[in-house]
N, C-alpha and C positions, 0 to 999 in steps of 0.2 A: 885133592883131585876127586874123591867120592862127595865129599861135598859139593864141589859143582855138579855135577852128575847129578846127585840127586837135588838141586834145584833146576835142572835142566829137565830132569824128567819130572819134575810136580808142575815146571810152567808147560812146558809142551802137552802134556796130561790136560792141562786146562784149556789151552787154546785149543787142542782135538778137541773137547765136548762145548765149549762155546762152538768152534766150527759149524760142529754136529745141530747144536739146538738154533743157530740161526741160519741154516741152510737153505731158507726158504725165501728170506728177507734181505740173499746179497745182490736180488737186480736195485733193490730199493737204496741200500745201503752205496752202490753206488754211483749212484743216481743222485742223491744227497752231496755226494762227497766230491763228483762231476762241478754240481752247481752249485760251490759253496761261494760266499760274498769274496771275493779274492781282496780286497781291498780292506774290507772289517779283520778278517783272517791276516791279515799281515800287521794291523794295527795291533790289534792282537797279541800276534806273538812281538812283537816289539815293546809293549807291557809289558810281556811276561820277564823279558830280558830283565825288566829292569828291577826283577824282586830278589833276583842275585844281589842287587848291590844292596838291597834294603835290610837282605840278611847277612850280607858281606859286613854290613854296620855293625849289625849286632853284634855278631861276632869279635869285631875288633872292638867294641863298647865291653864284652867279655872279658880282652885278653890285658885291659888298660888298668880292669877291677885287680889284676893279678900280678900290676906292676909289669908288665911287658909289654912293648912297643910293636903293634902291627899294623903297617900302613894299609889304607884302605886297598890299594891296590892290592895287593897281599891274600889280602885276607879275602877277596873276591876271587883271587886264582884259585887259593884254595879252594872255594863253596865250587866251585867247578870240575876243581879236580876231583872232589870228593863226590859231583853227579857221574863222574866217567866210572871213578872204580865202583859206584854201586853196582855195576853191570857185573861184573866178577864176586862179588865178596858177600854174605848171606843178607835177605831181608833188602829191603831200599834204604836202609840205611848200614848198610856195609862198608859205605865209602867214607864214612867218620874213622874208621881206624884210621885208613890213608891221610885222610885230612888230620889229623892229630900228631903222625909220625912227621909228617909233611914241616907242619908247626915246628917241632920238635927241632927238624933240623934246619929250619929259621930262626930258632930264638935262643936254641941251646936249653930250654927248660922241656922237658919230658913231662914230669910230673905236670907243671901248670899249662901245659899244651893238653894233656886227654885230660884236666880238668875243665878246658875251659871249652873243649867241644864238645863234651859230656852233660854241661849243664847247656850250651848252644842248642843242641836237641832235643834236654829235657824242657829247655820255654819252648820251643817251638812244635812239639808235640802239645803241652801242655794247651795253650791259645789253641792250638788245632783245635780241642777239646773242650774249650769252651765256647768256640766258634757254634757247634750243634748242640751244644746244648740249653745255650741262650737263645736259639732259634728254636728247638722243640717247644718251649713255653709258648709260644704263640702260633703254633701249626698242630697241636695236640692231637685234634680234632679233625685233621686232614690226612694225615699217613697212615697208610694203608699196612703197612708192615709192624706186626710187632717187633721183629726183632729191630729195629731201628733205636727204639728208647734201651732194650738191652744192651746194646752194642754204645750206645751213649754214656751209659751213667756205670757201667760196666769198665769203660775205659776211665769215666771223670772218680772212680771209683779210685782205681790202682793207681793212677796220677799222685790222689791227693794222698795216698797212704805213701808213695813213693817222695816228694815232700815233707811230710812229717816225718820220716825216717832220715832224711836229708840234715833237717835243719833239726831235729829235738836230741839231743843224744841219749837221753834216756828209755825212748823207744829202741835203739839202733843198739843199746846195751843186751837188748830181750836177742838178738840176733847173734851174740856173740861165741852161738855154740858153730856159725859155720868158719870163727878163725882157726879150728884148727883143721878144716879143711884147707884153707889157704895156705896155713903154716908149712902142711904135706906139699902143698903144689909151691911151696915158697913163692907165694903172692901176695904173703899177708903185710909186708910191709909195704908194698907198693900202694894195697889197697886202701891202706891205712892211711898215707900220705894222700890218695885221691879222695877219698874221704873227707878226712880234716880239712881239705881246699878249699869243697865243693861245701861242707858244714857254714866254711868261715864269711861264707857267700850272705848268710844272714845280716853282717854287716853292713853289706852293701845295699840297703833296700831301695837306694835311686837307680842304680842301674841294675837290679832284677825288674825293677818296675819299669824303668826306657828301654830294657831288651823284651819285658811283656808286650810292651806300646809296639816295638818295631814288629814283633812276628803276628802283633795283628794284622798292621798293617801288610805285612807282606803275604800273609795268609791271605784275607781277604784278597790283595792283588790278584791273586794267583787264583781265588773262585771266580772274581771279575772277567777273567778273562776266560775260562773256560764258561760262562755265562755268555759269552761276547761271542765263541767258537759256534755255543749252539745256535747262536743266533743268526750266525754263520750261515751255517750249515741249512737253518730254513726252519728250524723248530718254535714250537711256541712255546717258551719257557717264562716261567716265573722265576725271578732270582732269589726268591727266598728257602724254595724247594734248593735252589741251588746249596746255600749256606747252613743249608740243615744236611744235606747227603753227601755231596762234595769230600768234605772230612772225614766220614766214615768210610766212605772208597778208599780213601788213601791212608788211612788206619786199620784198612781191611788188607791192603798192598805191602804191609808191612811183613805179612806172615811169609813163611820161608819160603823161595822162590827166585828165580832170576831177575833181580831188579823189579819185584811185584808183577814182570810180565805173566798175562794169562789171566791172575787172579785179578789184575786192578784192568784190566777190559771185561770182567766176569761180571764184577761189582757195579761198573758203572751200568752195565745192561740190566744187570739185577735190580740196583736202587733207583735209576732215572729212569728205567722203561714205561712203571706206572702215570709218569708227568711230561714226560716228551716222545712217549714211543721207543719201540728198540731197537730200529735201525737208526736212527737219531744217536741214542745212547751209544749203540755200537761203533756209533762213528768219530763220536765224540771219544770216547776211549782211543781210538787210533789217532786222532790228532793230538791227543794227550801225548801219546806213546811218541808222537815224534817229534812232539815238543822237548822230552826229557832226552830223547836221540840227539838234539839240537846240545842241550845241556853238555851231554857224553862226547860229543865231538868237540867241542870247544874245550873242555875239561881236557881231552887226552894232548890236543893240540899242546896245549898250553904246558901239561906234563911231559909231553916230549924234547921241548923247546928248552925248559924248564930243569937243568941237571943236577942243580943244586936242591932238586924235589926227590930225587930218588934213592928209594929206600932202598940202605945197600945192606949186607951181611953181619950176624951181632957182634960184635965188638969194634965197629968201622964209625958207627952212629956218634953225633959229636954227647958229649955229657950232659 
């Protein structure tokens, strides 16, 4: 309960001083937002819909590497369910534990369910991350912001240590003074078994490399269309600024907060103001926001409906 609280009060915190610093810019903002393309805007989110299924893939391309059977359907409730409980649980990426319990008590495997949504997020962060950074190479010379390149190579930085800690066990040996941290918290076996999974993952190098191909694709999806939104909305946008800023918004969205609310409209006014204005940004941020609303109602829908989804008390859970 303190935890939500205090992500309740760092996003509220931020949307008061966003308020505050664009109070000047909301006849414009909604004015913009009055006259958006209603027809591109629907097209639009009708795209967007469809990067659920392209990561629902992946996912299930995940869970097949690990010898368990998840039909696409499935495995697309999931990616849903897990946009609802982001709303609740720390970071935007909260709703992976849900998703992972969820799993759990679909397949009866525990361990190889938060392995395989564990590495689902570490590709799909990952391509995030190389999304801007393959794009900074050829825009060097046009952003305005230094922290951009830090925020870049700073994230492609901890990825690739996060990787070789994964897959080298000899690196991952130099770490072995936090098991008996774990031992205390008696987690050490659990983590150990996630570990070894998530290690054994180096066998599979076709399907780390068709789950890399999917979360491009669905990456990219998903800047297309908020590219499509500003276009929307009436902005003159470059999509290349897109595929370079884009990513770093929503790696900036990660940091603790309610579902990134506050921070990931902070960011996007922050990072796209210098290229589309900031009643533009600002507004794009809100369409954002109710695109992933879109996400969380469909997700809860489907959790509710859904009884063989819910996570019940410990010793209830199947094995």
């Amino acid at each position: 309960m303190k935890g939500t609280l205090l992500r309740l009060t760092i996003s509220l915190a931020f949307i008061g001083l966003l308020i505050y610093l664009m109070r000047d810019t909301f006849p414009d903002i909604l004015t913009v937002l009055r006259n958006i393309n209603r027809p591109l805007c629907a097209l639009s989110v009708a795209i967007f819909l469809s990067t659920v299924f392209i990561l629902a893939k992946r996912l299930q391309l995940i869970f097949a590497a690990e010898d368990v059977r998840l039909p696409l359907l499935e495995s697309s409730n999931l990616t849903f369910v897990g946009y609802f409980f982001n709303n609740f649980l720390p970071t935007a990426v909260g709703g992976d534990i849900v998703k992972a319990m969820c799993a759990a008590r679909l397949t009866g495997e525990r361990v190889k369910s938060v392995t395989s949504v564990l590495l689902d997020r570490l590709f799909g962060l990952f391509t995030f991350i190389i999304i801007p950074s393959v794009s900074f190479l050829f825009m060097t010379d046009k952003i305005r912001s230094r922290w951009v390149p830090v925020i870049i190579y700073s994230f492609l930085a901890v990825s690739m240590l996060c990787f070789v800690f994964l897959f080298n066990r000899r690196v991952a040996r130099r770490f072995r003074f936090l098991e008996k941290i774990l031992t205390r918290l008696k987690l050490a076996e659990q983590i150990r078994r996630i570990y070894d999974g998530m290690h054994n993952f180096k066998n599979h190098k076709g399907v780390v490399a068709e789950a890399m191909f999917l979360s491009l694709v669905g990456q990219s999806v998903s800047i297309f269309v908020l590219y499509c939104l500003a276009l929307a909305l009436g902005a003159k946008a470059n999509i290349v600024y897109f595929y370079l800023l884009v990513p770093i918004v929503h790696l900036v969205s990660m940091l603790p907060s309610l579902n990134g609310l506050g921070i990931r409209e902070g960011a996007y006014t922050f990072f796209l103001k210098p290229y589309i204005g900031a009643h533009y940004a600002f507004a794009l941020g809100i369409l954002w926001l109710g695109l992933l609303l879109l996400l969380s109602l469909i997700g809860g829908l489907i959790y509710m409906v859904r009884h063989d989804y819910h996570i019940r008390l410990k010793g209830t859970a199947p094995a």
